[in-house]
N, C-alpha and C positions, 0 to 999 in steps of 0.2 A: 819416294813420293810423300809420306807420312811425315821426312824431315821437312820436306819444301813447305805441306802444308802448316807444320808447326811455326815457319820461319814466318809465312806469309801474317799467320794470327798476331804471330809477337809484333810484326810490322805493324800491323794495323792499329793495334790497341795502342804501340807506341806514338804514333804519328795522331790520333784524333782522339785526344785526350777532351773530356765533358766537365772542366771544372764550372763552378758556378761565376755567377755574372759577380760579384762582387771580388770574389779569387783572383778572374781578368784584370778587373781595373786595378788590383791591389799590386799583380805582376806588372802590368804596364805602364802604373805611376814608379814603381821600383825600376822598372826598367832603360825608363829617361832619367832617372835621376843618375844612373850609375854610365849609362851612355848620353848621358848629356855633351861634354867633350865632341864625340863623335858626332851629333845632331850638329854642333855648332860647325864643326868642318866640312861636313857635307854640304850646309848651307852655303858657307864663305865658297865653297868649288865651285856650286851652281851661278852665285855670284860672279865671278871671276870670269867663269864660260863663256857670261852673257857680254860682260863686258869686254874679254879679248880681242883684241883686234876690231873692234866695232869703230867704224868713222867717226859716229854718231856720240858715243861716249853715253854719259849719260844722261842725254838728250831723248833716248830710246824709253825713258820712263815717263818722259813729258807727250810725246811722240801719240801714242795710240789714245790717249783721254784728249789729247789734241784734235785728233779725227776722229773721235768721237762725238766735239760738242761742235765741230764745221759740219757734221751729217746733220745734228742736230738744231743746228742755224736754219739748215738749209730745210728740214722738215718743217717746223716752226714755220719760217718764213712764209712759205708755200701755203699753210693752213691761214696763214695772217692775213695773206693774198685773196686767198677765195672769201676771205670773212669777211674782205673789206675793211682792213683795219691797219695800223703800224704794228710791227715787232716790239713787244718791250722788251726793256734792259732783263728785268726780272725773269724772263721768262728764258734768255739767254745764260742769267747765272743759275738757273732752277738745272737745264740742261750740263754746266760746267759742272755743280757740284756734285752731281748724280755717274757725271763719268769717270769719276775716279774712283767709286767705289768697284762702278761697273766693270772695269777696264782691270780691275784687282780681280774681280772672282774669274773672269774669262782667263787672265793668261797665268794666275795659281790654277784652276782644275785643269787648264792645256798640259801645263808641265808636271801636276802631280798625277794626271790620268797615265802618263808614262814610265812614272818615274821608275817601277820596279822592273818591266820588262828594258829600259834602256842601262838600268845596271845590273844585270842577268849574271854577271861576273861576280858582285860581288854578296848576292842573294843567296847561291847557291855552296858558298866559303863559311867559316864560321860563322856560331852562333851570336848574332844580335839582334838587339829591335827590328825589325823591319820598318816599322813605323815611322822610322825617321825618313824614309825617302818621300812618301807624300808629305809630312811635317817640313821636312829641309824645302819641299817645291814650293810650299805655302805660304815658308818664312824669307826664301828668296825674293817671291814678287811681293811681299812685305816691304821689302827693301824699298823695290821700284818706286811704287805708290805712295812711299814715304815722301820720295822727291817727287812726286807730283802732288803730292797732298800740301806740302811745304811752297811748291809754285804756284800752286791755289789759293794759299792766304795770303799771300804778297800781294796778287793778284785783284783779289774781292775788294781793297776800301775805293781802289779804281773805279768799279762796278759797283758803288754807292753802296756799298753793304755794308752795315753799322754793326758791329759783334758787340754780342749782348748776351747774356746770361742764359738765354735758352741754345745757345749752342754749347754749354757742357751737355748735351743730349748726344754731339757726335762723339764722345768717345764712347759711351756708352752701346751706341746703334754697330763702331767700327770693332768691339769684342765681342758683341752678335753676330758680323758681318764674316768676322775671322773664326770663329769657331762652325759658326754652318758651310765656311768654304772648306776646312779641315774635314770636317763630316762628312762630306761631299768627298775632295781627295781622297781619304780612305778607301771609302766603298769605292771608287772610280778605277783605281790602280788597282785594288783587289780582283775583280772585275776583268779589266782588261789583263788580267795574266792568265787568266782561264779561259776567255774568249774574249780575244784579240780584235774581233769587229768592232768593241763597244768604245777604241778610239775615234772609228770614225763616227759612228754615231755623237759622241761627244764633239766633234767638229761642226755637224751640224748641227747640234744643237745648241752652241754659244755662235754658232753664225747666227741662225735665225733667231735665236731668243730674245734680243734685244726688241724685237717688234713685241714681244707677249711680255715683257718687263717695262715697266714706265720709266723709261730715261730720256725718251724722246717728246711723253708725254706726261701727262699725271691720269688719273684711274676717274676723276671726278669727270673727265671728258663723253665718259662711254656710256652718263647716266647712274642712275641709282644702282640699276642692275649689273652692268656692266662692271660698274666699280667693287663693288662684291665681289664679284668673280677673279677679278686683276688684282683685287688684294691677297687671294688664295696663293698667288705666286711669292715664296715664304722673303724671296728675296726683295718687293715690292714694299712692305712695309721700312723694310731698312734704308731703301732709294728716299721714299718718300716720307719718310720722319728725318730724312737729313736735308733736304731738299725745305719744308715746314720751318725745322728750329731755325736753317742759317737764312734761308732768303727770307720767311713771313716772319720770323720772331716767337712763331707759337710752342706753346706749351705743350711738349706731347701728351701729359696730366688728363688734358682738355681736350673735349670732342670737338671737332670744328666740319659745320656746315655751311656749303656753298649756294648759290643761288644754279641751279638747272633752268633748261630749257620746260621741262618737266613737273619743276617744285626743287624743291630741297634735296640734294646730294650728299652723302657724308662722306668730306674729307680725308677725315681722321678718328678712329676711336682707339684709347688707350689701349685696350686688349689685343688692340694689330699690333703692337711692340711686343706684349705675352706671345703673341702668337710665333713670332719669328723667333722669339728667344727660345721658347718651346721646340722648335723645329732645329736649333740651332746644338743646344743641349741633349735633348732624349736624341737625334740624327746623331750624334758626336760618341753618344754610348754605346749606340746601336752597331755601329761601323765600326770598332773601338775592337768592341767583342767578336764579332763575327771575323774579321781582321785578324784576330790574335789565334784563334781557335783555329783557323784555318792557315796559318802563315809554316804551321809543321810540312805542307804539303808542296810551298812554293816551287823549290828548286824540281821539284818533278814536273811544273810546267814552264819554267825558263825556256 
């Protein structure tokens, strides 16, 4: 009994090791650098997956931001209806260009919520990053969204859209957009290999979320108040300062205020860009650490 209980202590202290937060990141930037290789071919597999034997080819990356901006036709339209007025163009590429971000974080945290319980095999085998399997699900629909992002600029001069200087703002909002999705996969997959319910949850929650995200809408619709509250949702600032630089031209620099039913509604204020970045970054560290500290334990819930 006295050896089992010695074995259990040495397990323990072995497996939950308390280094500090900066020890983590210094392991885990070390640790992509040296399995970087591997990051890169687990990506190209997830790649490959998707694409196997698909009819569709890849048409499947165009496919879901496609039905995405015909729900959103058809939303719009509906509201244009009751208002007594025509649909604008504008308001149709406000919808296009908001679905391809949308359409990127939904089906990265689908695939990185799973990624480690669906390769359980090879979690539980030597030691490496784990980190690479949400990383690889995040860099895969990278991919995707590349070719939808690339069919969207063909697409805009069609749809009267003049690019202009204020859309260097989108790559800016799109390494926001990719590191709070990264942040998000982490914790998601970490998560779901402890308690397995929290994919479904995740299902529901990028089914319905698009109704509490403004991609169908914009946040200035809901009022003064309203919009405050719609702007809380960390991914709302990133939809709608890319939706601002490419369709209105504006500055994200710059506050911008609409006319309400009400009075004056604000649009935009610079610190909603801090804010998401903020969410984006300290979420990225946060997930990062907890992630690694805990990743000694995985294979005992494969």
């Amino acid at each position: 009994m006295a050896e089992a209980d010695t074995h259990s202590a040495l397990r323990v202290n072995a497996v939950v090791p308390d280094p500090g937060i900066l020890k983590v990141l210094q392991e885990v930037i070390s640790d992509f650098r040296e399995y970087r290789d591997l990051l890169f071919q687990l990506t190209l597999r997830d790649i490959r997956i998707r694409y196997k034997q698909a009819v569709m080819g890849f048409g499947w990356a165009v496919f879901l931001p496609a039905l995405v901006v015909l729900a959103g036709v058809l939303v719009r339209g509906a509201m244009a209806y009751i208002s007594g007025r025509e649909l604008q163009t504008a308001e149709i590429v406000g919808v296009a260009v908001k679905s391809v971000p949308w359409s990127f974080f939904v089906g990265a945290i689908g695939f990185a919520t799973n990624s480690l319980t669906g390769n359980g095999s090879l979690v539980t085998k030597i030691y490496f990053p784990r980190e690479v399997f949400p990383v690889g699900a995040v860099l895969a629909q990278t991919f995707d969204s590349t070719i939808g992002t690339v069919a969207l600029v063909l697409i805009l001069p069609f749809l009267g859209i003049t690019f202009g200087w204020t859309m260097l703002w989108v790559p800016v909002l799109a390494v926001i957009l990719f590191l709070f999705t990264v942040a998000v996969g982490v914790f998601l997959s970490c998560g779901n290999l402890f308690f397995r319910d929290v994919k479904y949850i995740v299902q529901v929650l990028l089914t319905f979320g698009i109704f509490f995200t403004p991609v169908f809408f914009e946040p200035s619709m809901f009022g003064a108040t309203g919009a405050w509250v719609m702007m809380l949702n960390p991914l709302a600032p990133i939809l709608e300062g890319i939706r601002l630089s490419v369709v209105e031209g504006h500055n994200l620099l710059q506050p911008l205020w609409i006319a309400g039913q009400n009075g004056q509604v604000i649009a935009w204020q610079p610190w909603f860009l801090a804010y998401s970045a903020a969410w984006a970054v300290f979420g990225l560290l946060g997930a990062t650490v907890m992630f690694h500290r805990l990743e000694y334990v995985f294979a005992e819930y494969v």
